[in-house]
ROMI-88309 format. One record per atom (N, C-alpha, C): x, y, z; residue in one letter. Coordinates in steps of 0.02 Angstrom, whole numbers, plus 50000, padded with zeros to 5 digits. Example, Ala and Ser with C-alpha at 12.3 -4.5 7.8 and 13.67 -1.06 7.14 Angstrom:
2
506604971650390A
506154977550390A
506604983550390A
506424988850354S
506844994750357S
506455000250394S
This chain:
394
504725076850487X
504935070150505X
505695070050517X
506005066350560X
506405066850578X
507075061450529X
506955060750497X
507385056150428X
507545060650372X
508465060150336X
508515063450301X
508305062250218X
508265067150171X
508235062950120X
508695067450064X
508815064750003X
509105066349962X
509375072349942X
509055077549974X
509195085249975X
509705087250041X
509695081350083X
510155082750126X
511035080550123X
511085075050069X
511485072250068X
512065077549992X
512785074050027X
513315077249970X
513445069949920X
513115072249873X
513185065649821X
513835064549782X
514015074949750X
514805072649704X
515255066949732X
515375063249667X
515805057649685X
515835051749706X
515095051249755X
514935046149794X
514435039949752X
514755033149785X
514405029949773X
513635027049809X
512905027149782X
512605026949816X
512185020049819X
512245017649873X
511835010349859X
510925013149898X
510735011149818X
509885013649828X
509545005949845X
509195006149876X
508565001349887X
508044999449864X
507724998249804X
507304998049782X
506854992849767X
506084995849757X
505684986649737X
505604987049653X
505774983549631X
505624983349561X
505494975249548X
505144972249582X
504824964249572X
503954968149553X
504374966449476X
503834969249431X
503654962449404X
503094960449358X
502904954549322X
503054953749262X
503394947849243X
503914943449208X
503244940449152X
503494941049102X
502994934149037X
503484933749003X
503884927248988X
504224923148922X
504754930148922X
505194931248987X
505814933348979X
505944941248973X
505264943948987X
505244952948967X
504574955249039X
504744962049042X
504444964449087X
503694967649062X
503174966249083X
502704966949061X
502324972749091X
502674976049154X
502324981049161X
502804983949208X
503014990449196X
503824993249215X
503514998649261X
502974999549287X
502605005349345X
503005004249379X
503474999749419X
503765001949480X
504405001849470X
504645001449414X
505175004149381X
505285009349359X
504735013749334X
504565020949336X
504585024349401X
504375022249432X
504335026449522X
504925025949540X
505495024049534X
506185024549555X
506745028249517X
506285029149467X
506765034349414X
507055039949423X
506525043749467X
506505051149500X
507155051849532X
507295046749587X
507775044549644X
508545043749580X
508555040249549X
509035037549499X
509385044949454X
509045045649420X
508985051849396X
509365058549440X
509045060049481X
509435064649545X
510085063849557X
510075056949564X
510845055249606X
511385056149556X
511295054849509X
511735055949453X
511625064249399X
511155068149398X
511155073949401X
511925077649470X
511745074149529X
512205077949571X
512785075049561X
513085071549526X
513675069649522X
513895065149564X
513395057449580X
513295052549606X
513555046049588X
513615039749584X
513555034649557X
512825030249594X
512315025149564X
512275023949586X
512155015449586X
512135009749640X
511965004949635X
511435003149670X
511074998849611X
510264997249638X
510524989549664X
510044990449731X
509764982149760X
508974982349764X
508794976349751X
508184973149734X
508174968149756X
507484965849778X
507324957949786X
506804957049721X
506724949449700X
506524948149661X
505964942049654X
505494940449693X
505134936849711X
505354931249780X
505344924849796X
505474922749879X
505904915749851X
506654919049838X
506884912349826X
507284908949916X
507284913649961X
507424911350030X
508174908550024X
508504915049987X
509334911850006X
509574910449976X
509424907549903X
509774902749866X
509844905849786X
509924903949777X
510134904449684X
509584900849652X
509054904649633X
508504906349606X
508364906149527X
508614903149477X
508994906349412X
508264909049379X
507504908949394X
506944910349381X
506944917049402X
507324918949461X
506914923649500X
507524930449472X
508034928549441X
508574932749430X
508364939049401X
508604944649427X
508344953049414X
508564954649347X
509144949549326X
509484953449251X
508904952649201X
508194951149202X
507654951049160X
507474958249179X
507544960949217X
507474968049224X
507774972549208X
508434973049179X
508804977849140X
508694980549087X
508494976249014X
508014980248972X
507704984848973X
507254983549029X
506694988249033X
506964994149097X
507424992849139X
507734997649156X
508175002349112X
508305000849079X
508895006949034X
508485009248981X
507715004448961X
507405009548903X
506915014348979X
506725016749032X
506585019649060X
507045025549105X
507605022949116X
507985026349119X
508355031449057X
508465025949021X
508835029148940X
509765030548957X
509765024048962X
510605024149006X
510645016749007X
511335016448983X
511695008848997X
511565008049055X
511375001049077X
511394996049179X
511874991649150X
512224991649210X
512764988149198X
512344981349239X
512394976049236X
512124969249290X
512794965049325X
512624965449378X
513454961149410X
512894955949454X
513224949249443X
513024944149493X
513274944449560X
513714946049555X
514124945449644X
514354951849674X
514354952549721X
514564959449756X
515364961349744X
515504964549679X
516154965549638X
516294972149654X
516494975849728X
516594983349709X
516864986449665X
517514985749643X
517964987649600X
517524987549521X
517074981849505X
516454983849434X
516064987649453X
515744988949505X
515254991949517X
515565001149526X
516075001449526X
516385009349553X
516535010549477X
516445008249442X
516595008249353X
516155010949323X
515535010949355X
514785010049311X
514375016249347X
513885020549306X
513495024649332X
513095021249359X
512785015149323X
512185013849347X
512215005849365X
512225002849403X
512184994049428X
511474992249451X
511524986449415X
510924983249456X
511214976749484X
511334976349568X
511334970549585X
511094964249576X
511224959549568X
510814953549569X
510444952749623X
509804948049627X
509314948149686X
509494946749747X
509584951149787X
509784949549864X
509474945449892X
508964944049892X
508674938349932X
508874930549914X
509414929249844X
509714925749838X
510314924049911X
510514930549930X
510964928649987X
510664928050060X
510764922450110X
510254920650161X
510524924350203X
510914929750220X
511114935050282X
510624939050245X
510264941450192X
509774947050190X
509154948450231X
508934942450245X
508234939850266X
508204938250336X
509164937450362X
508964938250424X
509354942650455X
509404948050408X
509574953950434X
510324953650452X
510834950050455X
511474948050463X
512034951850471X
512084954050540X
512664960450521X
513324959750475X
513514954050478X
514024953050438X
513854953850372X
513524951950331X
513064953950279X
512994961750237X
512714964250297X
512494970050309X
513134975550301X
513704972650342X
514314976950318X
514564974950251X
514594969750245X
514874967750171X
514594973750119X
513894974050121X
513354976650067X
513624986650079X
513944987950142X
514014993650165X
514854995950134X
515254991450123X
515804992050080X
515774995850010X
515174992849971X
514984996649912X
514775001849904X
514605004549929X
514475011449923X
514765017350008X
514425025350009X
514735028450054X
514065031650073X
513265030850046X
512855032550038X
512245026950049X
511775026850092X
511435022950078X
510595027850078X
510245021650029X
509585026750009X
509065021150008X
508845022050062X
508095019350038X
507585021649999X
507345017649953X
506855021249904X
506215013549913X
506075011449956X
505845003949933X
505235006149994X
504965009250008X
504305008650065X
504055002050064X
503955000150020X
503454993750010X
503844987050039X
504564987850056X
504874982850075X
505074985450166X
504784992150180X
505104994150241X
504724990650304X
504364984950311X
504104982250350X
504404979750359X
505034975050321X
505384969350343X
506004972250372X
506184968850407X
506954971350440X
507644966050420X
507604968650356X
508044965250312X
508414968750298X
509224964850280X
510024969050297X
509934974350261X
509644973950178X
509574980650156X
508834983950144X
508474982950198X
507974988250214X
507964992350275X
508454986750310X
508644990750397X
509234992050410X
509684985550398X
510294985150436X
510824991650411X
510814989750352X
511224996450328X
511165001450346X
510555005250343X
510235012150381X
510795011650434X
510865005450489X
511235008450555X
512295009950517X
512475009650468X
512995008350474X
513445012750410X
512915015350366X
513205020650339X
512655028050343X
512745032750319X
512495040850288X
511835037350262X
511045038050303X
510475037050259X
510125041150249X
509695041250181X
509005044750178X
508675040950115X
508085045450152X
507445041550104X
507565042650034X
507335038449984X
507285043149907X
506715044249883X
506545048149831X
506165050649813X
505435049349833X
505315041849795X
504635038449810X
504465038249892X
505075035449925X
505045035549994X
504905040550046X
505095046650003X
504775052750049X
504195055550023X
504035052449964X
503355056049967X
502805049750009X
503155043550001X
502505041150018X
502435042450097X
502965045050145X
503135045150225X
502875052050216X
502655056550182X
502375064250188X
501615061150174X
501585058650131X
500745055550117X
500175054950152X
500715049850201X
500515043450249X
500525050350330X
500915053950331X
500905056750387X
500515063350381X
500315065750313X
499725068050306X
498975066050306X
498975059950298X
498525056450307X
498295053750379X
498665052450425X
498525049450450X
498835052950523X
499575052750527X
499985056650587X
499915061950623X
499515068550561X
499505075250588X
499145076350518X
498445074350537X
497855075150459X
497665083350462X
497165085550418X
496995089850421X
496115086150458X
495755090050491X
495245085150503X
494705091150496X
494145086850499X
493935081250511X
494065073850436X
494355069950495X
494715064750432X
494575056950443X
494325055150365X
493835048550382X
494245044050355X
493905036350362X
494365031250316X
493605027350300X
493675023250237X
493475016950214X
493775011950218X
493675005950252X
493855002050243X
493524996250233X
493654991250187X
493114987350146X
493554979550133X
493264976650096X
493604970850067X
493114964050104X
493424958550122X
492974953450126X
492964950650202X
493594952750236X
493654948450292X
493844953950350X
493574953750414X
493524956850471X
494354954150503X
494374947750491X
494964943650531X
495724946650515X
495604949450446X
496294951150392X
496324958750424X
495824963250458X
496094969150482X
495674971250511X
495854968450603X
495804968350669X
495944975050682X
496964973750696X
497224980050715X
497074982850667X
496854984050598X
496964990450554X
496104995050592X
495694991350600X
495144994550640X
495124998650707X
495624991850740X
495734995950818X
496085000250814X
496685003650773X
496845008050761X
496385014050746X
496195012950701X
495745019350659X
495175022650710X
494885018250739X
494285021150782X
494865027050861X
495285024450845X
495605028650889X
495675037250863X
495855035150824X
496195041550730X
495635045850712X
495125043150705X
494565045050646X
494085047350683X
493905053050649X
493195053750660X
492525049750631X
492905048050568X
492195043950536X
492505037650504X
492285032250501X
492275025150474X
491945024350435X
491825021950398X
491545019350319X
491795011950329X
491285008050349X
491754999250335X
491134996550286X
491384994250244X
491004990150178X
491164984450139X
490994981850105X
491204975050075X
491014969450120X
491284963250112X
490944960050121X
491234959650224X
491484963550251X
491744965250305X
491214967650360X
490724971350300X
490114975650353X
489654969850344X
489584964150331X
489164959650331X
489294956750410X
489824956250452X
490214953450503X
489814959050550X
489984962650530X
489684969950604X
489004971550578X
488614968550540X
487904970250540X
487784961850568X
487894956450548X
487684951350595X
487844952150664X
488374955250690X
488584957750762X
488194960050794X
487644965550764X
487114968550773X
486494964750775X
486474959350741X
485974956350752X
485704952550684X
485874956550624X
485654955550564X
485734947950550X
485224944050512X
485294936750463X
485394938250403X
485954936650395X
486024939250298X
486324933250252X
486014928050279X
485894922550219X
486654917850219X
486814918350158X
487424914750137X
487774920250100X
487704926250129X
488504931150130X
489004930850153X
489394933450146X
490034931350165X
490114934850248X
490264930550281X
490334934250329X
490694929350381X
491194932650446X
491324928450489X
490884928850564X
490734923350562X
490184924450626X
490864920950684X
491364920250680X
491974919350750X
492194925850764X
491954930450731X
492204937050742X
491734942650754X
491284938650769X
490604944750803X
490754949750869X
491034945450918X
491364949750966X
491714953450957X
492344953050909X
492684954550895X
492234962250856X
492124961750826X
491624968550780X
491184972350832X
491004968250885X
490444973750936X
491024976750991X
491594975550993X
491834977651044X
492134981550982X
492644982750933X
492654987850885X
492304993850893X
491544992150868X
490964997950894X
490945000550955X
491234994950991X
491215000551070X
491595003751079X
492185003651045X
492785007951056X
492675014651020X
492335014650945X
492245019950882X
491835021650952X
491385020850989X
490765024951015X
491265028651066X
491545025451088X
492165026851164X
492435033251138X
492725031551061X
493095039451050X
492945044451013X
492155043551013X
491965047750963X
492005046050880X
492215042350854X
492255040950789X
491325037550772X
491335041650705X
490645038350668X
490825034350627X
490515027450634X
490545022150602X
490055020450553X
490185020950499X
489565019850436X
489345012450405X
488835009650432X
488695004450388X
488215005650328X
488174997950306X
487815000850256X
487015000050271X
486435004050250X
485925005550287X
485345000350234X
485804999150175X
485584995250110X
485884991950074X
485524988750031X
486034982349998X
486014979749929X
486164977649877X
486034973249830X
486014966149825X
485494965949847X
485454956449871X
485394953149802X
485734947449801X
485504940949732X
485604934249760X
485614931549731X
485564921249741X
485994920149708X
486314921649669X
486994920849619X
487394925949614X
488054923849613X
488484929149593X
488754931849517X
488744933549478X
488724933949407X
488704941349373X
488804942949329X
488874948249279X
487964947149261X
487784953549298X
487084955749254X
486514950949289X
486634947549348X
486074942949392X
485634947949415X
484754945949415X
484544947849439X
484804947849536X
484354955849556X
484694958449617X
483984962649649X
483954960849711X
483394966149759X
483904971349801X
483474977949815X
483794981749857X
483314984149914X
483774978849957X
483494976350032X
483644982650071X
483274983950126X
483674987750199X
484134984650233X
484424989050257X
484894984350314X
485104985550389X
485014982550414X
484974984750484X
484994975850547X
485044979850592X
485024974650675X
484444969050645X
483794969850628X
483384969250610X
483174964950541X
483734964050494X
483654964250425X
483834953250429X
483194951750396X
483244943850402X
483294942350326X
483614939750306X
483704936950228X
483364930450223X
483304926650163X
483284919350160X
484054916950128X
483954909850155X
484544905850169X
484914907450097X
484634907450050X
485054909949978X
485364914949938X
485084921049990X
485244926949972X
485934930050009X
486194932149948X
486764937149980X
486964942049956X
487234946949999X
487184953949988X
487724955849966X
488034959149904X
488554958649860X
488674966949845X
488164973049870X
488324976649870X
488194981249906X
488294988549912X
487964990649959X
487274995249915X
486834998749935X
486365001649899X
486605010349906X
485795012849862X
485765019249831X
485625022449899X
485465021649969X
485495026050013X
486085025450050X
486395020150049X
486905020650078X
487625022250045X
487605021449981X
488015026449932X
488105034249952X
487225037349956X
487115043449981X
487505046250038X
487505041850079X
487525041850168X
488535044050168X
488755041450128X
489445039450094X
489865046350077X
489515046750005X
489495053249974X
489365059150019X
488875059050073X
488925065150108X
489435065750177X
489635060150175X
490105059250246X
490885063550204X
491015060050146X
491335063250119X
491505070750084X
490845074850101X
490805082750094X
491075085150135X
491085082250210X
491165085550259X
491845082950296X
492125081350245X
492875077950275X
493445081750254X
493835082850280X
494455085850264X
494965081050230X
495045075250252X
495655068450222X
495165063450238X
495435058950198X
495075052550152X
495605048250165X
495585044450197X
496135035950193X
495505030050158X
495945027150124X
495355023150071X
495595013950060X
495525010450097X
495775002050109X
495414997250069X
495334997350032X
494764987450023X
493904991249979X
493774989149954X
493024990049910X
492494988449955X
492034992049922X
491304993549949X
490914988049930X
491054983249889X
490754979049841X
490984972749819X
490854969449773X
491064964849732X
490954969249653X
491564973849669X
491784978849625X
491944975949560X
492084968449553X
492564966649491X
492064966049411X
491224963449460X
490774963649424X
490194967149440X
489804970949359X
489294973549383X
488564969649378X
488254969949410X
488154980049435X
488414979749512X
488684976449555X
488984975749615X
489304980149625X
489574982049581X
490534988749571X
489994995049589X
489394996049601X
489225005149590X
489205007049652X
489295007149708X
489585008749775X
490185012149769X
490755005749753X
491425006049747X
491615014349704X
491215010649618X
491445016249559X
491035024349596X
490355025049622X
490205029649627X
490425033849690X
490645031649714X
491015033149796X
491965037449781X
491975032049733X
492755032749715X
492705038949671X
492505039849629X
492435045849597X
491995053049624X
491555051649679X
491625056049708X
492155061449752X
492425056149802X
492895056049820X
493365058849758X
493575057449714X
493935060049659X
493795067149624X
493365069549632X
492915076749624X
492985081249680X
493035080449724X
493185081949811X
494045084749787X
494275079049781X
495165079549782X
495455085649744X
495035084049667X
495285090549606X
494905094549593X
494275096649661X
494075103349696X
494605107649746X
494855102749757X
495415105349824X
494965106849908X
494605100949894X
494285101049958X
494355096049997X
494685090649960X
494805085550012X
495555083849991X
495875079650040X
496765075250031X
496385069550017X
496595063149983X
496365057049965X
497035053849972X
497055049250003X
497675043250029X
497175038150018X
497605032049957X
497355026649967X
497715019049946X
497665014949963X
498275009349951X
497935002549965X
498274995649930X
498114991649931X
497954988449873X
498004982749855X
497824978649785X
497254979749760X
496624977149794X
495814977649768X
495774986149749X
496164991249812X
495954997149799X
496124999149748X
496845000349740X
497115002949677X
496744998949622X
496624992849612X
496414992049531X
495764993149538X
495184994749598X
494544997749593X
494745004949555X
494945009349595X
495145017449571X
495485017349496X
495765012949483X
496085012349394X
495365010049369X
495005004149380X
494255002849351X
493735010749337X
493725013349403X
493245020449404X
493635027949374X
494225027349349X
494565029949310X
494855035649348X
494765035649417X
495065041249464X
495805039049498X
496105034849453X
496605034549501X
497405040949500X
497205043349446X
497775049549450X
497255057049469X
496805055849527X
496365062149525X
496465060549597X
496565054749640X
496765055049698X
497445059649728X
497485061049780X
498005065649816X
498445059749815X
498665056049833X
499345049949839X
499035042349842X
499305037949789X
499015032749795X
499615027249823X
499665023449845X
500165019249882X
500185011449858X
500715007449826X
500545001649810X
501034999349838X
501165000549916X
501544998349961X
501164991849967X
500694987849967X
500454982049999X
500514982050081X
500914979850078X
500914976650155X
501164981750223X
501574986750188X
501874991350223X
501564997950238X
501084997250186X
500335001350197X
500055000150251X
499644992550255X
499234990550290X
499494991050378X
500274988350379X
500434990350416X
500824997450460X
500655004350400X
500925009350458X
500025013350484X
499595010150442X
498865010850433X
498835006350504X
499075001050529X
498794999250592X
499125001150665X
499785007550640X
500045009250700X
500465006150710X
500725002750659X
501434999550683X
502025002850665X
502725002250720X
503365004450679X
503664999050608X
503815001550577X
504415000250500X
504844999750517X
505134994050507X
505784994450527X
506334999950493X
506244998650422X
506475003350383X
506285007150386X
505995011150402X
505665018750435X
506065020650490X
506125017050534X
506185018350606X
507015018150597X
507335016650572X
508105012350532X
508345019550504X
507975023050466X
508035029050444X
508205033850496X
507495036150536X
507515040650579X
508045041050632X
508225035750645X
508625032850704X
509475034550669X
509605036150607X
510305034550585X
510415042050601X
509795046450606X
510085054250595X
510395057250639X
């Protein structure tokens, strides 16, 4: 890839303004869960091994400009210096002369200032005064083209950090230059929420896996009546011309061939396991909440014969069982595959990641991504700004 990162740069001496997401979740004044405060450590750590300084920027939930006193990051220092194991110094205002004092700074929340959000060159140089180094470490924020996820990139020395290059090696193993034959799942509830992430993939992939309540949309497309499932019937066209494209480029598209039908949704409801197909007529009460034991099968063997695994959205109504055994038994296959060394596993997204923590494979996957949004979108073929901000500074 054509972006530098931390191994390229001369750190002695320098001050480095890092980028990072650490809008972690807050209860009664303490950080309740410091995971993405851990993933930036690596980056932190380094820079000051090489004889670095460095200062962190963060956003901190959507105060749009203003002085936020809820949203303020200094609730994050605690739990930054017991993970780090190092004094943070916290400065409210952009103070160079404190900040060139201190190994370690944590800015106050940038998105407090309204040139961040709209990218503001003036802004953008201000923020470029503080340091001689700039580092993105924030993937999960590189969709936006905000002063310090983009602008900076154009105006001092950039590279990725740590987290940031593994997740841009991940993602371009996955997906850019896979090893193949290389499939994706993609699942969750709504066809409408990922259009382009489909029209992309059938281009990419050899094989599709779409499930959840998503393959309910492209089996009514087909023809299927499936009750009061979830499904969008404004988007039927939309799903048969999909299929015509997977057919156009060769990609196999997997539905599900079976189902777990019930009349209620609930922990432990009785459930039938229907066929499914063009063909498949429900009554008006029934809906199909999971997928079944042949099409689990169908799943599991698509996945023998795959080289890389991209993994989006659940097979199910994973949260309760017995709905989750698609999801859990799929996911841990897939997870057996990975720490055989027979398959790469890339997978990202909210439902996904806490499915794979539920089925207990989530450190058995090859790279897991809790980019959110910046996932979804390099998954549909789009440029990053902060990506592209990178590559472009070299």
């Amino acid at each position: 890839m054509a972006w530098k990162t931390l191994d390229d740069m001369d750190l002695e001496g320098k001050r480095v303004l890092v980028r990072v997401d650490i809008n972690v979740p807050v209860d009664k004044g303490r950080v309740t869960d410091p995971t993405r405060i851990e993933k930036i450590a690596p980056t932190v750590r380094d820079i000051l091994r090489r004889g670095g300084r460095v200062l962190l920027v963060a956003h901190f939930g959507r105060p749009k400009g203003k002085v936020v006193l809820d949203m303020s990051l200094r609730v994050t220092v605690p739990a930054l210096e017991n993970v780090l194991e190092r004094h943070v110094t916290f400065v409210e205002t952009f103070d160079g002369a404190e900040a060139a004092t201190n190994d370690v700074v944590m800015m106050e929340n940038i998105r407090f200032h309204p040139g961040e959000e709209t990218n503001d060159p003036a802004f953008a140089a201000e923020l470029a005064e503080l340091a001689q180094i700039y580092c993105n470490d924030a993937f999960s924020a590189a969709h936006r083209a905000h002063a310090s996820t983009e602008g900076l990139a154009h105006l001092m020395p950039a590279c990725a950090g740590r987290q940031m290059e593994a997740e841009l090696r991940a993602l371009e193993a996955a997906l850019s230059k896979p090893k193949r034959p290389v499939g994706a799942v993609v699942g969750g509830a709504k066809v409408s929420s990922k259009i382009a992430l489909l029209e992309n993939l059938v281009e990419k992939l050899d094989v599709l896996v779409i499930g959840g309540g998503m393959a309910n949309t492209f089996l009514a497309a087909q023809g299927a009546e499936l009750g009061k499932s979830l499904q969008e019937k404004d988007y039927l066209d939309t799903a048969r011309d999909i299929l015509a494209a997977a057919q156009r480029t060769g990609c196999k598209v997997i539905l599900p061939v079976d189902g777990k039908v019930a009349r209620s949704f609930g922990a432990g409801v009785p459930f039938d396991v229907v066929a499914m197909g063009p063909d498949t007529i429900l009554e008006e009460d029934q809906m199909v909440l999971d997928a079944g034991p042949q099409s689990i099968k169908a799943i599991t063997d698509a996945f023998d014969r795959l080289e890389t695994l991209i993994w989006n959205g659940p097979l199910g109504a994973f949260e309760i069982a017995p709905f989750d055994e698609a999801t859990m038994v799929t996911a841990r296959h897939a997870a057996s595959l990975t720490r055989a060394g027979k398959l790469i596993t890339v997978a990202g997204g909210g439902d996904t990641v806490a499915a794979l923590h539920t089925a207990g494979v989530a450190d058995d996957f090859s790279y897991i991504s809790t980019a959110g949004g910046a996932f979804l979108e390099w998954m549909e073929g789009k440029t990053l700004p902060g990506v592209a901000a990178l590559t472009q500074s070299t």
